[in-house]
TIMI-667405 format. One line per 2 residues: their letters; for each residue z, x, y of N, C-alpha, C. Coordinates in nm, 4 decimals, decimal comma, padded with zeros to 6 digits. Example, Ala and Ser with C-alpha at 12.3 -4.5 7.8 and 13.67 -1.06 7.14 Angstrom:
<sefis>
AS	00,7800/01,3190/-00,5690/00,7800/01,2300/-00,4500/00,7800/01,3200/-00,3300 ~ 00,7080/01,2850/-00,2250/00,7140/01,3670/-00,1060/00,7870/01,2900/00,0030
</sefis>
This chain:
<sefis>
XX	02,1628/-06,1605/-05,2125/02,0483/-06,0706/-05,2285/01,9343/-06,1464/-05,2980 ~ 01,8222/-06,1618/-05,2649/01,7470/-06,2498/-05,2918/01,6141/-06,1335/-05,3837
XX	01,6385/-06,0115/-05,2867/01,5374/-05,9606/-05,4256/01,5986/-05,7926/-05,4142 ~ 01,5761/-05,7020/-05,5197/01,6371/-05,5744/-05,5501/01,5678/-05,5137/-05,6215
XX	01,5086/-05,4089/-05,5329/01,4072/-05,2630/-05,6574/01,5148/-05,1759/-05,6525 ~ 01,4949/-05,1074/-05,7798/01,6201/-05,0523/-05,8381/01,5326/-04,9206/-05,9153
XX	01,5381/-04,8018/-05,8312/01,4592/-04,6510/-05,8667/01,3233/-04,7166/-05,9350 ~ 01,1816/-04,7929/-05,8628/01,1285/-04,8214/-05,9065/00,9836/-04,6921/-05,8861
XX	00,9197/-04,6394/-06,0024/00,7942/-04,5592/-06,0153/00,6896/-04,6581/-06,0808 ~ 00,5646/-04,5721/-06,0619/00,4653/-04,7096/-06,0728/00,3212/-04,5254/-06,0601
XX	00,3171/-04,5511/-06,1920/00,1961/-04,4109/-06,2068/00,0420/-04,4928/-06,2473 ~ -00,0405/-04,4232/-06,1826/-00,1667/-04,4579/-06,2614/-00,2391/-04,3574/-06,3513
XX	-00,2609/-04,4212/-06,4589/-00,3938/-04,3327/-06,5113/-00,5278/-04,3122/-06,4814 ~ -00,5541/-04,1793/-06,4414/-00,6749/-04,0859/-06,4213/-00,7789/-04,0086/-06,4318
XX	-00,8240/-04,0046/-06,5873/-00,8868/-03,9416/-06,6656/-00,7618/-03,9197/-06,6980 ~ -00,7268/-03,8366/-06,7823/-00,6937/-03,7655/-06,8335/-00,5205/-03,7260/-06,7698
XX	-00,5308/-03,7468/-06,6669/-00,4212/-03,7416/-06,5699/-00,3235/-03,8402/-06,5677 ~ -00,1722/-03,8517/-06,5145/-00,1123/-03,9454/-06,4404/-00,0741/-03,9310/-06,3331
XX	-00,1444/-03,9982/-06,2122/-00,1399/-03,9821/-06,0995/00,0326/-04,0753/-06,0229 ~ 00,1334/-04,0263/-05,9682/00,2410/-04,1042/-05,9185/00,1931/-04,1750/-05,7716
XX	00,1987/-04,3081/-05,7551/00,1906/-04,3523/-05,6142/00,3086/-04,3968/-05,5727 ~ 00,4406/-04,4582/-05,6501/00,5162/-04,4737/-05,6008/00,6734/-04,4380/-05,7038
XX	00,7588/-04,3597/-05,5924/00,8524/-04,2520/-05,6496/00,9967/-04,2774/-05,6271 ~ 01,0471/-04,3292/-05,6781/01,2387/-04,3443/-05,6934/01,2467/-04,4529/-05,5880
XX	01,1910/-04,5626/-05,5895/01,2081/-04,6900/-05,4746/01,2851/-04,7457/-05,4900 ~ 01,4272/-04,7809/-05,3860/01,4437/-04,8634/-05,3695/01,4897/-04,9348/-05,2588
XX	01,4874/-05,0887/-05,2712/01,4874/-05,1721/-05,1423/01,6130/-05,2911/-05,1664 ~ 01,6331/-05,3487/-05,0992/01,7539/-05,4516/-05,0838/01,7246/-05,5811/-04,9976
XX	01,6919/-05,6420/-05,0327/01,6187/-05,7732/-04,9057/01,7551/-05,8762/-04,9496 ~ 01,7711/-05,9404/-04,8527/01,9020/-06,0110/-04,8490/01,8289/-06,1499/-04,7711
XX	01,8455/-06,2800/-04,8166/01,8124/-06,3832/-04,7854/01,7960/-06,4016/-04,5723 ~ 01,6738/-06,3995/-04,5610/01,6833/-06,4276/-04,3906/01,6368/-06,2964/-04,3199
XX	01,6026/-06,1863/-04,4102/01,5794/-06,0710/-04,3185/01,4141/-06,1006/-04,3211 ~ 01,4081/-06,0031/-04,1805/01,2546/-05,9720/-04,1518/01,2230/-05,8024/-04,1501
XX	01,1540/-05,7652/-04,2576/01,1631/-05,6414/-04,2689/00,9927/-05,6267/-04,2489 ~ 00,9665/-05,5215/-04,1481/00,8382/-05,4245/-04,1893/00,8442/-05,2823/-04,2625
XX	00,7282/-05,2642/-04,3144/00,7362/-05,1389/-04,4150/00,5706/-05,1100/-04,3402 ~ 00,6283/-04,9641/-04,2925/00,4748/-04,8931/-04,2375/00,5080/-04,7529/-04,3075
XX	00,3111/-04,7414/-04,2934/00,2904/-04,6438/-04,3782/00,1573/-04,6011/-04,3337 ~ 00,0738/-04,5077/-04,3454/-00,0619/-04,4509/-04,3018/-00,1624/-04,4604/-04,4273
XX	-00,2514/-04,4893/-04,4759/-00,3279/-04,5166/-04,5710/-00,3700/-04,4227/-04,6822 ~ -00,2791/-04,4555/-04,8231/-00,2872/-04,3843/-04,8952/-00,1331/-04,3621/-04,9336
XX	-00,0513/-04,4048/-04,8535/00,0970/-04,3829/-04,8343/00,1766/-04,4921/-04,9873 ~ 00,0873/-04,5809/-05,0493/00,1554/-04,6595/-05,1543/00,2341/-04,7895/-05,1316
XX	00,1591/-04,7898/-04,9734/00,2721/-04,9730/-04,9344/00,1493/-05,0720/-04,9957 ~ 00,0158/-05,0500/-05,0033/-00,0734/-05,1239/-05,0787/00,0099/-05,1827/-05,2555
XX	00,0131/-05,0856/-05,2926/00,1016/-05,0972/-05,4010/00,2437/-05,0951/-05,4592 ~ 00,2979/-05,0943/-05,3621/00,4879/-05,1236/-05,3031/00,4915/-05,3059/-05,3074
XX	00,3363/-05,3693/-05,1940/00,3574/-05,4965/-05,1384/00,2916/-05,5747/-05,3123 ~ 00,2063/-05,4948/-05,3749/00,1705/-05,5877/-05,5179/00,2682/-05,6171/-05,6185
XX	00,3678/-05,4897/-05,6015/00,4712/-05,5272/-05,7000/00,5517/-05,6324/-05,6396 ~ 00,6422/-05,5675/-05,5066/00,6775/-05,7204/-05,4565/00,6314/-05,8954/-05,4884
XX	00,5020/-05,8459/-05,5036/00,4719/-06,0413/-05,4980/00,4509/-06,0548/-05,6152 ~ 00,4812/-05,9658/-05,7351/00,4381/-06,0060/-05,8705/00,3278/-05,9776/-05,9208
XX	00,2196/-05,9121/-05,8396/00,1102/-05,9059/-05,8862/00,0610/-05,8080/-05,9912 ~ 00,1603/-05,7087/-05,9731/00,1910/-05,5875/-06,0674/00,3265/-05,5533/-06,0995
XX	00,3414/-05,4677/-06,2293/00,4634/-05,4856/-06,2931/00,5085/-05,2869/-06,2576 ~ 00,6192/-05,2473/-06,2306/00,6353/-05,0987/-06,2194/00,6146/-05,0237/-06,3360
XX	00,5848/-04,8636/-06,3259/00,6131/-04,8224/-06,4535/00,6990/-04,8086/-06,5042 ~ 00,8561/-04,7985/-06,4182/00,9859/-04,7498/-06,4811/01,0841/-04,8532/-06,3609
XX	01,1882/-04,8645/-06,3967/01,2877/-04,9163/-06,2567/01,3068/-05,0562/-06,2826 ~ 01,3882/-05,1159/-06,1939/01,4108/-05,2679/-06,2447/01,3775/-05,3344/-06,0831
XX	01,3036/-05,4184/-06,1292/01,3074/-05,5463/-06,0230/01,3577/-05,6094/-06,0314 ~ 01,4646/-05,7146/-05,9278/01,5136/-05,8526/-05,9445/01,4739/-05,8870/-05,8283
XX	01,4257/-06,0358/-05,9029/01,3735/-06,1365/-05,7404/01,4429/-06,2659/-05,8103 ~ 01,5009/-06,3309/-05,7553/01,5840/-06,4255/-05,7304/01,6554/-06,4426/-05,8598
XX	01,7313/-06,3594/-05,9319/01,8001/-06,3555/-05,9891/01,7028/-06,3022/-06,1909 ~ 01,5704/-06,2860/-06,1714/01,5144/-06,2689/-06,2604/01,4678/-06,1024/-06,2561
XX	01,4442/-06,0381/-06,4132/01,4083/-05,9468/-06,4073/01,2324/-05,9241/-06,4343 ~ 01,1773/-05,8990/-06,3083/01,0217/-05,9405/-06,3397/00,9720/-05,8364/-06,4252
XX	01,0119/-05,6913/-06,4749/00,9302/-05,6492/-06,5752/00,9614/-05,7356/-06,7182 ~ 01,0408/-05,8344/-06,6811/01,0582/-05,9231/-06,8333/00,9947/-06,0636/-06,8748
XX	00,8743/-06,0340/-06,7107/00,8178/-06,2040/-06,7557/00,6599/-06,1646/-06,8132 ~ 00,6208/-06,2882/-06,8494/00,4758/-06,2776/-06,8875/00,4078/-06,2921/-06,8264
XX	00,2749/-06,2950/-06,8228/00,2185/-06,3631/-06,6999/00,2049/-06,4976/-06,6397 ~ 00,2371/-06,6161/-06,7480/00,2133/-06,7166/-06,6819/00,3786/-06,7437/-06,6220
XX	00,5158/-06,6419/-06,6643/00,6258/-06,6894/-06,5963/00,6075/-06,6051/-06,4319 ~ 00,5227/-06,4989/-06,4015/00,4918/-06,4504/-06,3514/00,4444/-06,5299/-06,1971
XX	00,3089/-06,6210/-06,2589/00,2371/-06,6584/-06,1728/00,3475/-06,7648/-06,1210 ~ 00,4193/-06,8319/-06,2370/00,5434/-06,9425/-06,1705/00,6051/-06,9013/-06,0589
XX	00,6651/-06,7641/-06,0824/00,7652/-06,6763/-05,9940/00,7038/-06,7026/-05,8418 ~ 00,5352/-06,5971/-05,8531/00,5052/-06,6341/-05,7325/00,5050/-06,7340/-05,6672
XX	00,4290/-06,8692/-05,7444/00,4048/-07,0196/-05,6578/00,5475/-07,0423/-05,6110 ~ 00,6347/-07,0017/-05,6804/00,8022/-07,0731/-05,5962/00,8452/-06,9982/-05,5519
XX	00,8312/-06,8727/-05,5391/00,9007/-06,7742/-05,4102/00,8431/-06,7367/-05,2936 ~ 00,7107/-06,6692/-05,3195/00,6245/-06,5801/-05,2322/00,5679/-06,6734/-05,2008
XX	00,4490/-06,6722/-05,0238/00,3862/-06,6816/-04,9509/00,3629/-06,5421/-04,9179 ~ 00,1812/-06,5668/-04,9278/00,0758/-06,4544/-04,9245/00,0343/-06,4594/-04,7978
XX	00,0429/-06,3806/-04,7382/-00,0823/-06,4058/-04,5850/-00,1382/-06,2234/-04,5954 ~ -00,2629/-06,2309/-04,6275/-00,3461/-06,0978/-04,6312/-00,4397/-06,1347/-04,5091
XX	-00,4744/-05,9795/-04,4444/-00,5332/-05,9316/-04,3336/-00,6669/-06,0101/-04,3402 ~ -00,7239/-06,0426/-04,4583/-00,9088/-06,1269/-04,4137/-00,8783/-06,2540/-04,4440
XX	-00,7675/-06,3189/-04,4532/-00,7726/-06,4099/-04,4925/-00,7474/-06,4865/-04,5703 ~ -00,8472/-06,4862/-04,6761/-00,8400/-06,5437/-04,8015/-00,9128/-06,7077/-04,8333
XX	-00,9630/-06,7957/-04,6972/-00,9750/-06,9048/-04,7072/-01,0987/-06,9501/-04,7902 ~ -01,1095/-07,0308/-04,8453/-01,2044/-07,1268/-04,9168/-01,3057/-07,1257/-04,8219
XX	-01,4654/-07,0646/-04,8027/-01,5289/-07,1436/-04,6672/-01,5843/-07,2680/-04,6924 ~ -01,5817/-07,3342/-04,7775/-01,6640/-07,4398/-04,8083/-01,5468/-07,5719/-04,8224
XX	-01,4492/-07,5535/-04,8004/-01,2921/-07,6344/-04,7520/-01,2603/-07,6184/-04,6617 ~ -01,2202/-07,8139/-04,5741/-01,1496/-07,7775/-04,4981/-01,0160/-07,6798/-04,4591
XX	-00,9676/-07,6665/-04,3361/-00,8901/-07,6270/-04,2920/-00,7588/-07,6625/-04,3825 ~ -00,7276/-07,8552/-04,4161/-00,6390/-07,9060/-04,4663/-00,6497/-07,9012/-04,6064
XX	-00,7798/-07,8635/-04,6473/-00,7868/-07,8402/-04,8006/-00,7484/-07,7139/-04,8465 ~ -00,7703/-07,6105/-04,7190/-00,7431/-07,4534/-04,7964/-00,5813/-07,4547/-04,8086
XX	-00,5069/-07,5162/-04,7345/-00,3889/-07,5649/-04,6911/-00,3179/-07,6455/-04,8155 ~ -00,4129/-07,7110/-04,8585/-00,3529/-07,7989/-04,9771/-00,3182/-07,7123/-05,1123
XX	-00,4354/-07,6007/-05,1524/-00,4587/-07,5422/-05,2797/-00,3177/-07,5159/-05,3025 ~ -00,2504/-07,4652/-05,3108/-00,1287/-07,3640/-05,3247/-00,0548/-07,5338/-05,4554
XX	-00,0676/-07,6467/-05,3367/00,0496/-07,7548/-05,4185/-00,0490/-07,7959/-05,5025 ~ -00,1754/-07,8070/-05,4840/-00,2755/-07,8527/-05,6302/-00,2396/-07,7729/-05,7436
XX	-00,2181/-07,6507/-05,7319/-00,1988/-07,5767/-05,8300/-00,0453/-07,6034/-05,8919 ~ 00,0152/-07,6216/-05,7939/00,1742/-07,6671/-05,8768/00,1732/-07,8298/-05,8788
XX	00,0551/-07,8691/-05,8839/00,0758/-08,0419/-05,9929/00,1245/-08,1465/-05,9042 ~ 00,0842/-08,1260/-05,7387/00,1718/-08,2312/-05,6319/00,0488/-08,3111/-05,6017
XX	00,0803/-08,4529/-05,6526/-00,0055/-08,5692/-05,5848/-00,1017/-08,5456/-05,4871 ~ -00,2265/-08,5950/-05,4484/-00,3164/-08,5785/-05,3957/-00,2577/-08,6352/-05,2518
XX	-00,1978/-08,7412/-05,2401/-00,1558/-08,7786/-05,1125/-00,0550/-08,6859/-05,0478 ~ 00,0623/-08,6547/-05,1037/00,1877/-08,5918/-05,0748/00,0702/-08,4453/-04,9832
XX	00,0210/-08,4168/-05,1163/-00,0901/-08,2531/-05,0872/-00,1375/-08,2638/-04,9330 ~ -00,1898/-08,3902/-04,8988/-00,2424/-08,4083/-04,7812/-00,1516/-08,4015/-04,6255
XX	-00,0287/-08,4906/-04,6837/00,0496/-08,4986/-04,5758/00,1227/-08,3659/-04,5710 ~ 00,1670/-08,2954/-04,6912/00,2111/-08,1301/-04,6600/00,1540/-08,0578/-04,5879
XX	00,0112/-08,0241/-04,6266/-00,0918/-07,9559/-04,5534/-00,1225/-07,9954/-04,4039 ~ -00,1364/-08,1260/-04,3659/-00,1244/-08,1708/-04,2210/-00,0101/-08,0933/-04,1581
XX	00,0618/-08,1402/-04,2271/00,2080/-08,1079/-04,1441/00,2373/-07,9600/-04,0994 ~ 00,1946/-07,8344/-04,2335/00,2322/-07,7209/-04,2180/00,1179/-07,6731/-04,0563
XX	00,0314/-07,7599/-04,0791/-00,1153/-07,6856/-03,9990/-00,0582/-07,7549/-03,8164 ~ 00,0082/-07,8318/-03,8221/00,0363/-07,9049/-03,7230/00,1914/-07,7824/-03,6405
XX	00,2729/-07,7262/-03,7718/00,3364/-07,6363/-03,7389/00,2919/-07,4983/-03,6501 ~ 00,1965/-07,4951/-03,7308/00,1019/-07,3583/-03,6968/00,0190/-07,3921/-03,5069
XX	00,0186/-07,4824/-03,4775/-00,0367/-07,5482/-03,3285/-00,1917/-07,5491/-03,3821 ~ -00,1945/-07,6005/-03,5255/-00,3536/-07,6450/-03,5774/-00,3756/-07,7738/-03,5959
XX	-00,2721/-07,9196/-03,5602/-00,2497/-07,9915/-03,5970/-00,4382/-08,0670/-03,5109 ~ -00,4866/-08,0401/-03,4598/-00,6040/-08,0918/-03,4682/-00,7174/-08,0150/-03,4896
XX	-00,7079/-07,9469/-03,5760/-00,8021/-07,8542/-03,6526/-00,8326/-07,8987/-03,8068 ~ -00,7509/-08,0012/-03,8308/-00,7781/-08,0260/-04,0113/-00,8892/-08,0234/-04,0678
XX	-01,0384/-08,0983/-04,0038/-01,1387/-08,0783/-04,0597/-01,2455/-07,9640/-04,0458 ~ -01,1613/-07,8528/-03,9915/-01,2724/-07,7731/-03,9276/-01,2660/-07,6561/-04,0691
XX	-01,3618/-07,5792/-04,0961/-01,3843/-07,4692/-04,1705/-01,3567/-07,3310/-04,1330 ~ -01,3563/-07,2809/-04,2265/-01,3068/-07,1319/-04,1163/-01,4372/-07,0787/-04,0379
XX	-01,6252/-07,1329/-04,0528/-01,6855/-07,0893/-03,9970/-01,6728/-07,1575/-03,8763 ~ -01,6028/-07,2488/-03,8305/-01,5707/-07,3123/-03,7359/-01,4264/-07,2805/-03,6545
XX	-01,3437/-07,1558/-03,6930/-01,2533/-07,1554/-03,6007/-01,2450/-06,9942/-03,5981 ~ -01,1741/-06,9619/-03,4891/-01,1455/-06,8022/-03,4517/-01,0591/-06,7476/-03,5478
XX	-01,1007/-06,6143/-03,5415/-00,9929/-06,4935/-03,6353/-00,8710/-06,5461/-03,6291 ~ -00,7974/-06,5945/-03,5083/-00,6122/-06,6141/-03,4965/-00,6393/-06,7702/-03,5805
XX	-00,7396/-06,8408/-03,5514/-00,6825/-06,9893/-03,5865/-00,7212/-06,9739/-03,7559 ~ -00,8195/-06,8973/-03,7648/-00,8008/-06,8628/-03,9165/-00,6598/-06,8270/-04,0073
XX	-00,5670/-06,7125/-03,9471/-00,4753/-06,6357/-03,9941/-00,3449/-06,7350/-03,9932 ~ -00,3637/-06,8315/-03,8217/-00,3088/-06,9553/-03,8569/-00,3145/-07,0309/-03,9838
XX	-00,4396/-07,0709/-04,0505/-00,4514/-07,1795/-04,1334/-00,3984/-07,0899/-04,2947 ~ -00,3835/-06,9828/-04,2858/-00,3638/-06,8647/-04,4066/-00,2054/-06,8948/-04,3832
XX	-00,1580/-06,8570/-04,2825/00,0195/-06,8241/-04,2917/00,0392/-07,0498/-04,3335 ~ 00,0160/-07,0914/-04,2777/00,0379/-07,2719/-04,3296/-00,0002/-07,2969/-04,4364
XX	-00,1068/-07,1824/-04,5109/-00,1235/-07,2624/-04,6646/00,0058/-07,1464/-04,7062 ~ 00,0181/-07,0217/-04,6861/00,1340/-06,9445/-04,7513/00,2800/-07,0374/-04,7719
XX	00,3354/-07,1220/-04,6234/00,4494/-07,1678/-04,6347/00,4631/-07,3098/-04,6343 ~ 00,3177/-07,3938/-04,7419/00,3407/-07,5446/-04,7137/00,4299/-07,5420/-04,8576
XX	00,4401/-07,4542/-04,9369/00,5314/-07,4577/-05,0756/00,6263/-07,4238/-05,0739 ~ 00,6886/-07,4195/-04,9333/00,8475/-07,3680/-04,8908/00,8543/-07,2565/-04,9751
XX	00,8467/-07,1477/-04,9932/00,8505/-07,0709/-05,0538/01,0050/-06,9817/-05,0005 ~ 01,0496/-06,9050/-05,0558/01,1861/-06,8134/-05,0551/01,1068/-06,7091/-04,9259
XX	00,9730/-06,5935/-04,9871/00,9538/-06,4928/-04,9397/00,7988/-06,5094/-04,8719 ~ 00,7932/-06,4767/-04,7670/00,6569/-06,4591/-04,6878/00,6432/-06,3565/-04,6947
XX	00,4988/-06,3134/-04,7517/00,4980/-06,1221/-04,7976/00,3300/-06,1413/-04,6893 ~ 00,3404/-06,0441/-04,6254/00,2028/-06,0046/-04,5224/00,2013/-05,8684/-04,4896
XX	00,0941/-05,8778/-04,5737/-00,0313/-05,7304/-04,5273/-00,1065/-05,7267/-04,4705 ~ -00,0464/-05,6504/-04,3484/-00,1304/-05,5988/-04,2131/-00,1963/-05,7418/-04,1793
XX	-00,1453/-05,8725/-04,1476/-00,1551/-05,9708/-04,1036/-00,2238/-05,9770/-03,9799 ~ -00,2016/-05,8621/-03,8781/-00,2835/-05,8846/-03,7715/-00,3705/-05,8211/-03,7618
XX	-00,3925/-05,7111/-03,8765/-00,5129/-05,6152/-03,8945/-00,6692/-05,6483/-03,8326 ~ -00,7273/-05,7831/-03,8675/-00,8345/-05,7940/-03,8278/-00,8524/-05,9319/-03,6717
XX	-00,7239/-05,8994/-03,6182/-00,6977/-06,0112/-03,5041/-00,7414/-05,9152/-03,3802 ~ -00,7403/-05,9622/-03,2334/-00,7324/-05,9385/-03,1055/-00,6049/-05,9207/-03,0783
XX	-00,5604/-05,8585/-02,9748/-00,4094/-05,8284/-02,9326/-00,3451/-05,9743/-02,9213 ~ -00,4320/-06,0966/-02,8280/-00,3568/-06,1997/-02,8191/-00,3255/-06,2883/-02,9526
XX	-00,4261/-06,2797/-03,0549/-00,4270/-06,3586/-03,1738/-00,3341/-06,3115/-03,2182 ~ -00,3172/-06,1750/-03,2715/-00,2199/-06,0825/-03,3246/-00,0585/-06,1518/-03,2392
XX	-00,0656/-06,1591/-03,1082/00,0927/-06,1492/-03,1180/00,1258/-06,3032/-03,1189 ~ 00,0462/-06,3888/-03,1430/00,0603/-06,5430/-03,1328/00,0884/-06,5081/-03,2891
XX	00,0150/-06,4856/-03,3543/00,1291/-06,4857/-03,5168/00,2634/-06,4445/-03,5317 ~ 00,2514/-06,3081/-03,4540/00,3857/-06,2584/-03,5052/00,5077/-06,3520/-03,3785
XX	00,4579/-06,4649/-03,3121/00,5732/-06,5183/-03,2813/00,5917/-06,6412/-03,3384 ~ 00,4549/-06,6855/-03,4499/00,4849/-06,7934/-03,5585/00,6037/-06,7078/-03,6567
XX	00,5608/-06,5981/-03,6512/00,6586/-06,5264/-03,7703/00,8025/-06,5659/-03,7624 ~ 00,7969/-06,5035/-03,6172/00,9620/-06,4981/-03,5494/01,0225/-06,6204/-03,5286
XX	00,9682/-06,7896/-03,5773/00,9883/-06,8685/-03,5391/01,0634/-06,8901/-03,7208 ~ 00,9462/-06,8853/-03,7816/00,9849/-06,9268/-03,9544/01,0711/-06,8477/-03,9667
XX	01,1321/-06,6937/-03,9544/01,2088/-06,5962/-03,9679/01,3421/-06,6919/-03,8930 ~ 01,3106/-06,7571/-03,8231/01,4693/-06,8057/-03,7279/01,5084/-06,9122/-03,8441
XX	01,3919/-07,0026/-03,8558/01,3751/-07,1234/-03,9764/01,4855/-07,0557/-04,1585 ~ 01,4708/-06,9319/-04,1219/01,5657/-06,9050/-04,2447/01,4447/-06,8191/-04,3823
XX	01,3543/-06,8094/-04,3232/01,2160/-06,7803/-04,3844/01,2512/-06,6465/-04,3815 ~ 01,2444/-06,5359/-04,5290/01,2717/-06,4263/-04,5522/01,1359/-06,3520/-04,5004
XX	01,0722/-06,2719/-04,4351/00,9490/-06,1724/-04,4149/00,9597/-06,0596/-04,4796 ~ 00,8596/-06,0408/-04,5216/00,8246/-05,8642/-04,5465/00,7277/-05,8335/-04,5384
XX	00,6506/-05,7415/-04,4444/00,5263/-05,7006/-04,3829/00,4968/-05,5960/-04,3936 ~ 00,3761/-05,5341/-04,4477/00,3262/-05,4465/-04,4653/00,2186/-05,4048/-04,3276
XX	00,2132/-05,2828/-04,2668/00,1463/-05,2680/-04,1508/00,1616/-05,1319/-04,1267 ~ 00,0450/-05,0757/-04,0237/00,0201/-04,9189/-03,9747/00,0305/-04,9376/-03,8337
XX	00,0745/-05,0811/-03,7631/00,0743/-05,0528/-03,6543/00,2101/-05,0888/-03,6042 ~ 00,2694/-04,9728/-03,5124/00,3825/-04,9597/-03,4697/00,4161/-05,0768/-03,3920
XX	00,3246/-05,1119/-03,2637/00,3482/-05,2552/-03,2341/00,3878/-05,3708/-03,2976 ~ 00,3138/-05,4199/-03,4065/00,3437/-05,5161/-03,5024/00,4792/-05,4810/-03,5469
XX	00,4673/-05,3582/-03,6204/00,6033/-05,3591/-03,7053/00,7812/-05,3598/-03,5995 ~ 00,7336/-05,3646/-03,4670/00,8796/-05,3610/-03,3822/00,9060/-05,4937/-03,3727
XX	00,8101/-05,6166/-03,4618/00,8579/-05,7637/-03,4430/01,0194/-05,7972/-03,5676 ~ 00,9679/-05,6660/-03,6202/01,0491/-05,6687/-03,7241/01,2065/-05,6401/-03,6832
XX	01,3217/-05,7036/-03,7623/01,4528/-05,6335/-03,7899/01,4841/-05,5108/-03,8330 ~ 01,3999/-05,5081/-03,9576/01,4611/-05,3606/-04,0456/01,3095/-05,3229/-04,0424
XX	01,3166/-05,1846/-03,9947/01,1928/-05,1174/-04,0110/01,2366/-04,9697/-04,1480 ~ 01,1168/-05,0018/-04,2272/01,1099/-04,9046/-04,3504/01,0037/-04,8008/-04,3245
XX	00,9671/-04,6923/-04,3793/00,8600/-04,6051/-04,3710/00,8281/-04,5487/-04,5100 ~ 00,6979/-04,5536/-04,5565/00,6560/-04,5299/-04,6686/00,5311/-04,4296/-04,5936
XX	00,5499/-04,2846/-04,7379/00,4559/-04,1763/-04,7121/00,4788/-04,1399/-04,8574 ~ 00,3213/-04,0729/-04,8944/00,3194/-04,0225/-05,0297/00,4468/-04,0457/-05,1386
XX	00,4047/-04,2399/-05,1309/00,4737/-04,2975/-05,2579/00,6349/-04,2968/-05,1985 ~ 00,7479/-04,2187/-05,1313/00,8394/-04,2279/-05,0925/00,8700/-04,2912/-04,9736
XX	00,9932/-04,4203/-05,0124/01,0111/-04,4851/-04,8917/01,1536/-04,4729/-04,8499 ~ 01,1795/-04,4880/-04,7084/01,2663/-04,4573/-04,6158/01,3229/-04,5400/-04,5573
XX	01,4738/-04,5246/-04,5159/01,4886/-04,6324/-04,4003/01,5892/-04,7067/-04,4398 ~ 01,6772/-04,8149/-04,4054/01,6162/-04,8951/-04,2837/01,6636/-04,9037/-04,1340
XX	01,5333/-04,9112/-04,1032/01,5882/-04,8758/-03,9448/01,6576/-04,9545/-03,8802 ~ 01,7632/-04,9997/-03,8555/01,7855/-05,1308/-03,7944/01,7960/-05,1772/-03,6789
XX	01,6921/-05,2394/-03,6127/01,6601/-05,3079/-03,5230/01,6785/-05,4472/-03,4056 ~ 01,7797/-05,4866/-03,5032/01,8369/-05,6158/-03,4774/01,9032/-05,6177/-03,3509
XX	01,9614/-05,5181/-03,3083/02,0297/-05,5304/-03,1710/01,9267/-05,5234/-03,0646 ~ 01,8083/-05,4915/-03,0923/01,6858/-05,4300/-02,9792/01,6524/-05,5876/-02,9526
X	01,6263/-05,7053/-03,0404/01,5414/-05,7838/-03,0057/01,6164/-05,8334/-02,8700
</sefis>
């Protein structure tokens, strides 16, 4: 079991109020699965997928991700957690525009302290995975929505990371861009690469194994899918 929410709630304050977005959660991800979690907007997978990657801590409940209890780290054991587990790929992106392709690609290992050369040949390599391998110097004002989301999922997994976490990944793609990712997905997912995807569209989410459903903070499921592919 590589990560475990355990009756996790997560309230905000409102004036005066405490508002609940997410209510008695829990999930079970086991090393190698590809899970989607859909939900309709407002439903709390926005804030289901922040706790997942560390970015927020629950109000009540226990998390374990790879054997740690994350309401017990600080923030800088926090930000560690993420750089060595998670890979981020969000729906706009995220890229540097004023960096190359191989530089937005690089950031992730600059930040964890890897040689300037090594940085280079990682980043080649992941982008070369992605079918960007002659795109290195181009910018993102220089390449399409898919070859963008390309150069986003290669900087997510040049740090080998445990978990690839993506929200609504094909959200701002074309049908063809969109399903050229989700068969990079299905490729790293074979590679041994854990997924968990956040998404409203039923298409996308049938790339998945285990399908979950999240509505007003309560989530459901799992559907299991594995015999369909």
């Amino acid at each position: 079991m590589i990560l475990e929410l355990d009756h996790i709630f997560k309230d905000y304050p409102q004036g005066k109020l405490t508002v609940p977005v997410l209510k008695d959660v829990s999930l079970q991800v086991e090393e190698g699965d590809y899970i989607a979690i859909m939900g309709p907007s407002g439903s709390g997978k926005t804030t289901l997928m922040n706790l997942i990657g560390c970015l927020d801590v629950p109000t009540s409940g226990t998390y374990i991700l790879a054997g740690k209890n994350i309401a017990k780290q600080n923030e800088n054991q926090m930000a560690e957690i993420r750089n060595r587990y998670i890979g981020f790929v969000f729906q706009t992106f995220n890229l540097l525009p004023k960096l190359s392709a191989q530089d937005n690609v690089a950031l992730p290992l600059l930040y964890a302290g890897v040689g300037k050369r090594e940085r280079r040949e990682r980043a080649a390599e992941a982008l070369r995975k992605v079918g960007l391998g002659d795109r290195l110097n181009f910018r993102s004002n220089q390449l399409s929505g898919g070859q963008c989301q390309r150069v986003a999922i290669a900087r997510a997994m040049v740090g080998n990371p445990t978990i690839l976490l993506a929200d609504e990944p094909t959200g701002a793609l074309d049908t063809k861009s969109g399903e050229q990712v989700m068969e990079i997905f299905r490729q790293l997912n074979e590679e041994g690469v854990t997924i968990i995807m956040i998404t409203h569209e039923p298409d996308i989410a049938m790339h998945a194994k285990k399908l979950y459903h999240i509505r007003d903070g309560v989530l459901t499921g799992p559907e299991d899918r594995s015999e369909d592919d």
